[in-house]
C-alpha positions in Angstrom: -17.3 21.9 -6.2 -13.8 21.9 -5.1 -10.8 20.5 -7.2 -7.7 19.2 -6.9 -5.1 18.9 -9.8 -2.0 17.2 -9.0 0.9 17.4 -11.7 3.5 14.5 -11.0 7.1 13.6 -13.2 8.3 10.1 -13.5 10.8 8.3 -15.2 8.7 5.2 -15.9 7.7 5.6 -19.9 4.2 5.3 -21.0 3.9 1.5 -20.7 5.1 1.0 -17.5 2.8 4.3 -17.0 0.0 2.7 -18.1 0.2 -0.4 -16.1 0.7 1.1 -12.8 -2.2 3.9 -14.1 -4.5 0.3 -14.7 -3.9 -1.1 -11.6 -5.0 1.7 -9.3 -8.4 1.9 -11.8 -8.7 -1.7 -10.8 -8.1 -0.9 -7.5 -10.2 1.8 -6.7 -13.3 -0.1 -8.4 -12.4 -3.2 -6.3 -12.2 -1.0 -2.8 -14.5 2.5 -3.6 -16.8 1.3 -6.0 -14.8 3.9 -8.6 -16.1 3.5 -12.3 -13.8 3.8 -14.7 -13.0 4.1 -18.4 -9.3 4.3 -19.9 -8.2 5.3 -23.3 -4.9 5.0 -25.1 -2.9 7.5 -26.9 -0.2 7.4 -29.1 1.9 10.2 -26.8 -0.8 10.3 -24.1 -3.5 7.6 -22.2 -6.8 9.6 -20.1 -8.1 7.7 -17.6 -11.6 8.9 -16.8 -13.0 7.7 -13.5 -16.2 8.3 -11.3 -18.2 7.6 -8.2 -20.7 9.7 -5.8 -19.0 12.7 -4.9 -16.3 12.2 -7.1 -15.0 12.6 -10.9 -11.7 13.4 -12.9 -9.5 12.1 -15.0 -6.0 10.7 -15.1 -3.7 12.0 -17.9 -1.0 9.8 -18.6 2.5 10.3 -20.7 5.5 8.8 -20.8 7.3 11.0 -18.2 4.0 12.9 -16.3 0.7 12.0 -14.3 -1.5 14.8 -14.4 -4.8 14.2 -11.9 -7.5 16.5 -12.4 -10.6 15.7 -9.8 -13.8 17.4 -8.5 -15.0 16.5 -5.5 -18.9 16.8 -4.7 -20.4 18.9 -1.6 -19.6 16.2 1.3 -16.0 15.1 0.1 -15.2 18.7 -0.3 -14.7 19.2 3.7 -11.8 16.4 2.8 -10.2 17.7 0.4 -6.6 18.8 1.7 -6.7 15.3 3.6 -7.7 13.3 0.3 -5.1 15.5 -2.1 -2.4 15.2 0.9 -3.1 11.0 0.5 -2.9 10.6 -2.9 0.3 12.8 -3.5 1.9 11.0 -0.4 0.9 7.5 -1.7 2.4 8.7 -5.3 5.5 10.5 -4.7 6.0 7.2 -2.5 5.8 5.0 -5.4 7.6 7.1 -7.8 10.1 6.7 -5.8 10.6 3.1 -5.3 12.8 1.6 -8.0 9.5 -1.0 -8.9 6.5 1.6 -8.5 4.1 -1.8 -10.0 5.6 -4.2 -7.1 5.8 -1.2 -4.2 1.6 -0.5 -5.4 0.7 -4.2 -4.6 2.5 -4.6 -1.6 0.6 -1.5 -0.6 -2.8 -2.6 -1.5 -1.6 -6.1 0.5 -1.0 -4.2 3.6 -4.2 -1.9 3.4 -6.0 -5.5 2.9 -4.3 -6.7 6.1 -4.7 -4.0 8.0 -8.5 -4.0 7.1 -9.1 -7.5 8.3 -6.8 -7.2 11.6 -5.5 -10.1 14.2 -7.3 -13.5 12.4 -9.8 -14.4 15.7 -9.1 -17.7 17.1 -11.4 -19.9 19.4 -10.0 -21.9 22.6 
């Protein structure tokens, strides 16, 4: 198995944390089929998630993400492309003065770009 552990500071607090933590769950069951389970601290929230190849968790504070994964046999021949996405996507929203707003107009364009041009009939 290979991991990757990704250690990221923010200045968010652990309910805006939480929120934006939430929202990717959502979003990676809606678009990977990712299973997921989250669980609130007083100091700290872990976010356990899971799918074929995949498993990890999602540690949460008030000022920190800490992503721990482990990434089965075939998604291990990814794994500098897959780390080098998620802590590009992140550091991008961390740094956007909304990170919550910056996330869904992300997931919109990803959407877009999925469906492309909108066929039309003459």
């Amino acid at each position: 198995m290979s991991r990757i552990h990704i250690t990221r500071e923010h200045q968010l607090g652990l309910p805006q944390a939480r929120q934006l933590a939430v929202k990717w769950a959502q979003t990676a069951h809606e678009h990977l089929g990712m299973a997921w389970a989250y669980l609130e601290g007083e100091e700290a929230d872990q976010l356990s998630f899971k799918r074929a190849g995949v498993h990890g968790a999602l540690t949460v504070t008030a000022d920190r993400f800490v992503l721990d994964a482990r990434l089965g046999l075939l998604l291990a021949a990814f794994r500098h492309r897959i780390e080098n996405e998620i802590v590009n996507n992140l550091d991008l929203l961390l740094a956007h003065e909304q990170p919550m707003a910056a996330f869904e107009q992300a997931v919109a364009q990803r959407a877009a770009r999925k469906k492309g041009p909108a066929s039309s009939k003459a």
